[in-house]
RODO-2510 file (C-alpha; in nm, 4 decimals, decimal comma):
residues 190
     n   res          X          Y          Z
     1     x    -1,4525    -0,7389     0,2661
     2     x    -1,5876    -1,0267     0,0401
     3     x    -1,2944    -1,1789    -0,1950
     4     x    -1,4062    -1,0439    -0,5379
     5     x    -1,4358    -1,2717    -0,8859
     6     x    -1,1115    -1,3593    -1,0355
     7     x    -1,2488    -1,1653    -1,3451
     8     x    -1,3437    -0,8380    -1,0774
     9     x    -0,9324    -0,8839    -1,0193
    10     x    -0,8765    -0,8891    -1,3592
    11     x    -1,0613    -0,5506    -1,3810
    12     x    -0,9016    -0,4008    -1,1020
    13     x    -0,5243    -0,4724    -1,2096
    14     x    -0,6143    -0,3293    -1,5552
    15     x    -0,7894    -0,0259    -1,3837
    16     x    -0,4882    -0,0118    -1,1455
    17     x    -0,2840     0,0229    -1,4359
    18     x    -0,4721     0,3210    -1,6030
    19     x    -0,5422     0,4801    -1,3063
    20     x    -0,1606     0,5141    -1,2467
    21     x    -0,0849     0,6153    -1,6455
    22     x    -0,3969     0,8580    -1,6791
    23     x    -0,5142     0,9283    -1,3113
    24     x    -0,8436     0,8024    -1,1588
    25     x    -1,0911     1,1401    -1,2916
    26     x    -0,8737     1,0948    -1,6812
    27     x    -0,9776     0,7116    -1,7277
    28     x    -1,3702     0,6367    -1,8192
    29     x    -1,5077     0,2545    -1,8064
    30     x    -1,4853     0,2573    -2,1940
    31     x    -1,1463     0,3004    -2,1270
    32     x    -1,0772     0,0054    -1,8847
    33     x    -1,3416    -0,2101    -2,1324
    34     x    -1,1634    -0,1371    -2,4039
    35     x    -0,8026    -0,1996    -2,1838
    36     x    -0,9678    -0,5561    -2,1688
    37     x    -1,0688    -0,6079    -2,5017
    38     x    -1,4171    -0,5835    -2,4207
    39     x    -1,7589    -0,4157    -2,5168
    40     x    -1,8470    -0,1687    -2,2255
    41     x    -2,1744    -0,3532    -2,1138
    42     x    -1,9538    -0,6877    -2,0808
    43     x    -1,7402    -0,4856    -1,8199
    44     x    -2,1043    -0,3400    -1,6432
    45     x    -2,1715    -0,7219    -1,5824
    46     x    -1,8839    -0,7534    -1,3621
    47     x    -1,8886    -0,4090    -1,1937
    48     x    -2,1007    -0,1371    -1,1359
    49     x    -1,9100     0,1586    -1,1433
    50     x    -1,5223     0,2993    -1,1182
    51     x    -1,5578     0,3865    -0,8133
    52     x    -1,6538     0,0390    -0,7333
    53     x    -1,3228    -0,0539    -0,8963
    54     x    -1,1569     0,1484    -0,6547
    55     x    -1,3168     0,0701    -0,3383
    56     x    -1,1994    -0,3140    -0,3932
    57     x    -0,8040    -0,1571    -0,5022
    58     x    -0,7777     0,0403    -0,2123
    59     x    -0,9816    -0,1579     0,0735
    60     x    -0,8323    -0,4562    -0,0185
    61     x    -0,4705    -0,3012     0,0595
    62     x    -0,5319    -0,0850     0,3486
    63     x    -0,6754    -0,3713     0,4414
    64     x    -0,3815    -0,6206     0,4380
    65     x    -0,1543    -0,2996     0,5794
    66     x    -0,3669    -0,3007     0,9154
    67     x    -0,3983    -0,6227     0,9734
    68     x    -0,0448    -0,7364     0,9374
    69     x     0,0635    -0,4520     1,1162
    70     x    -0,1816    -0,5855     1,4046
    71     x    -0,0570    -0,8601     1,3877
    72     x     0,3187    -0,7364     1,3924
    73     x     0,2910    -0,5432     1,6718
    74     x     0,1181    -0,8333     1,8992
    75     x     0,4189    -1,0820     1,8267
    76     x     0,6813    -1,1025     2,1004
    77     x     0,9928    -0,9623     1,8691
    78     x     1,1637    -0,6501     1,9670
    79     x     1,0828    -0,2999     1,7807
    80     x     1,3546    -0,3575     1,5265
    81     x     1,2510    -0,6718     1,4473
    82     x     0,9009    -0,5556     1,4248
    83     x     0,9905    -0,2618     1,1988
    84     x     1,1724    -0,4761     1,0211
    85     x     0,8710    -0,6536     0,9153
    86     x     0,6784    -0,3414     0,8408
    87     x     0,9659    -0,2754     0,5801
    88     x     0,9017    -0,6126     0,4218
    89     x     0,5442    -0,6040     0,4262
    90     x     0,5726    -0,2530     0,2164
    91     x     0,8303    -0,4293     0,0267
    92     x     0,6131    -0,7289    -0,1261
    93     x     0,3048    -0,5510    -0,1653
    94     x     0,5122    -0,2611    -0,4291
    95     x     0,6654    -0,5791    -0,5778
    96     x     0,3439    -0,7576    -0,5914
    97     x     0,0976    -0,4310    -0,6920
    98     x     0,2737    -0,1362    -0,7806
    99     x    -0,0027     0,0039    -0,9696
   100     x    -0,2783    -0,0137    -0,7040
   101     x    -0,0241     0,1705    -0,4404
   102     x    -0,0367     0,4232    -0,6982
   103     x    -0,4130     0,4238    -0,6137
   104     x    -0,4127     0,4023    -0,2643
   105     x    -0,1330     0,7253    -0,2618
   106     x    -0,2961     0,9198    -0,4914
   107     x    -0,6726     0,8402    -0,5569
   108     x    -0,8384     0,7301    -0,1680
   109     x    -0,9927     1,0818    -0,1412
   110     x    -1,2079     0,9467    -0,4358
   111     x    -1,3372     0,6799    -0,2511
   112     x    -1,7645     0,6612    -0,1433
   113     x    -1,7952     0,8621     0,2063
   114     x    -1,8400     0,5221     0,3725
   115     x    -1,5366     0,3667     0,2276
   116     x    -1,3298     0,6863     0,2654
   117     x    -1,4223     0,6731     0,6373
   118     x    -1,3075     0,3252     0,6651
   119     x    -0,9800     0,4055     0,4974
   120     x    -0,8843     0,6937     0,6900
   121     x    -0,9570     0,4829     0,9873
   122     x    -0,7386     0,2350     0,9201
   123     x    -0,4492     0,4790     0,7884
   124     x    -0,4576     0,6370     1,1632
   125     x    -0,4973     0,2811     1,2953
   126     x    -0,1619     0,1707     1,1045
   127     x     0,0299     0,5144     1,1816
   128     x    -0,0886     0,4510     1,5754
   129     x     0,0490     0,1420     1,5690
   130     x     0,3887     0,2154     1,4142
   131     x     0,4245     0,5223     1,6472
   132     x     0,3850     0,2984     1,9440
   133     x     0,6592     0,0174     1,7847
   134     x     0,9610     0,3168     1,7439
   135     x     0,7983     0,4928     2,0836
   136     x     0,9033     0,1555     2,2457
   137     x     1,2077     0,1037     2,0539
   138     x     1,3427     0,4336     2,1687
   139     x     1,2368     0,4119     2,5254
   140     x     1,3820     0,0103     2,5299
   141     x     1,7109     0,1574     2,3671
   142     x     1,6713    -0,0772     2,1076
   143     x     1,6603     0,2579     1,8550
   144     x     1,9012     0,5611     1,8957
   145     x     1,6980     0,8215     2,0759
   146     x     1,6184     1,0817     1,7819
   147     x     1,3054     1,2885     1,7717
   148     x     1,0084     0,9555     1,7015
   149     x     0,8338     1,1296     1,4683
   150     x     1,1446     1,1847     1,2463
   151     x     1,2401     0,8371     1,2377
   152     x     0,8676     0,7610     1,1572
   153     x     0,8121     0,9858     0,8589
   154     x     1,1779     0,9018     0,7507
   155     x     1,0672     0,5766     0,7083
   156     x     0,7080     0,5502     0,6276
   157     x     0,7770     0,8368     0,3779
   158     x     1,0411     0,6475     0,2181
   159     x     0,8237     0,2831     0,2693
   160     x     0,5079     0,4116     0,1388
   161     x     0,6323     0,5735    -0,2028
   162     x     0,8733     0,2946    -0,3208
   163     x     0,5973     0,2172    -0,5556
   164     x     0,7282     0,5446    -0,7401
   165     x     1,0886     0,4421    -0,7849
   166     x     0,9795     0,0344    -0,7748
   167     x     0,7432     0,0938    -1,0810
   168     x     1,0382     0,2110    -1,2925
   169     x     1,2815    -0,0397    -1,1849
   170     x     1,0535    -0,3852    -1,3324
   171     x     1,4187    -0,5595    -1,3972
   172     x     1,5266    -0,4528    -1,0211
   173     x     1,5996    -0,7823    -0,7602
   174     x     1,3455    -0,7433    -0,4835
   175     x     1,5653    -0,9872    -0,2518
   176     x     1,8349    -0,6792    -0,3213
   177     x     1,5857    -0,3973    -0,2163
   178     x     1,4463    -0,6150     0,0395
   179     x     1,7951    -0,6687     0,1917
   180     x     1,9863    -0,3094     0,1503
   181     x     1,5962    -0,0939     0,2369
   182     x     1,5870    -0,2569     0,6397
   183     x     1,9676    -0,2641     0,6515
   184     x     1,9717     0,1575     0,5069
   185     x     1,6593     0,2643     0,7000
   186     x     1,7019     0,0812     1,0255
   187     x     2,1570     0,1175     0,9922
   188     x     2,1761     0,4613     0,7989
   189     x     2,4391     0,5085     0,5467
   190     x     2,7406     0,5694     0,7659
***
């Protein structure tokens, strides 16, 4: 995907924003024009349409999920160290875009057929991946040998909505979450 205008990523972090306040279907380009302090048509010479506003939001994530993970899982470090890094990279994208996970968790089923193809793609892709990492953890010892696919929605469940509690916690130390999250998730509590 094409790196967009630094005023189409002004757009989208303003649309992120409404999207997550209103929903996707509640906001209306007058909306996000007017969120910007701008006429309508202004906002029409940037971007065609909201749904154009979401395709670059969403893509551009998924995007950056798959092919870190890729890369993740082709680097010589154990599982642990490798889910390890799939914790951080969830980590500084909610600290980085909050709003736009908001997007991506809530609002891909808006997405053009094309796009929505493409996303759902990559979302197996990613969960693929990540099953093979804690398969091979478990089988190398490296991970207690519970059921995989409770460890994995454990922790992707927890991983991929920490938008949700991140969003209300702006004052919150990321080097704290990014420190106790791998140490709770991969240690437990006990």
């Amino acid at each position: 995907m094409q790196k967009p205008s630094e005023r189409k990523l002004e757009i989208v972090t303003v649309s992120a924003r409404l999207f997550k306040e209103k929903g996707y279907s509640a906001v209306t380009m007058r909306d996000i024009a007017q969120a910007m302090d701008i006429k309508a048509a202004s906002l029409y010479n940037h971007i065609k349409s909201k749904q154009e506003i979401l395709v670059l939001m969403i893509i551009a994530i998924a995007e950056e999920y798959t092919e870190t993970i890729r890369a993740i899982a082709a680097s010589g470090e154990t599982s642990v160290e490798k889910i390890e890094k799939v914790i951080q990279l969830h980590i500084d994208i909610t600290v980085r875009n909050p709003d736009a996970l908001a997007s991506l968790n809530n609002d891909w089923m808006h997405l053009p057929k094309p796009e929505l193809q493409y996303f759902l793609q990559m979302r197996e892709e990613y969960e693929d991946i990540f099953r093979a990492i804690v398969k091979k953890g478990i089988a190398d010892g490296e991970i207690a040998a519970y059921n995989a696919e409770v460890i994995i929605f454990s922790i992707l469940s927890t991983i991929r909505t920490l938008y949700l509690w991140y969003g209300k916690k702006k004052d919150f130390n990321a080097n704290v979450l990014k420190t106790n999250l791998k140490k709770v998730l991969l240690e437990g509590i006990i």
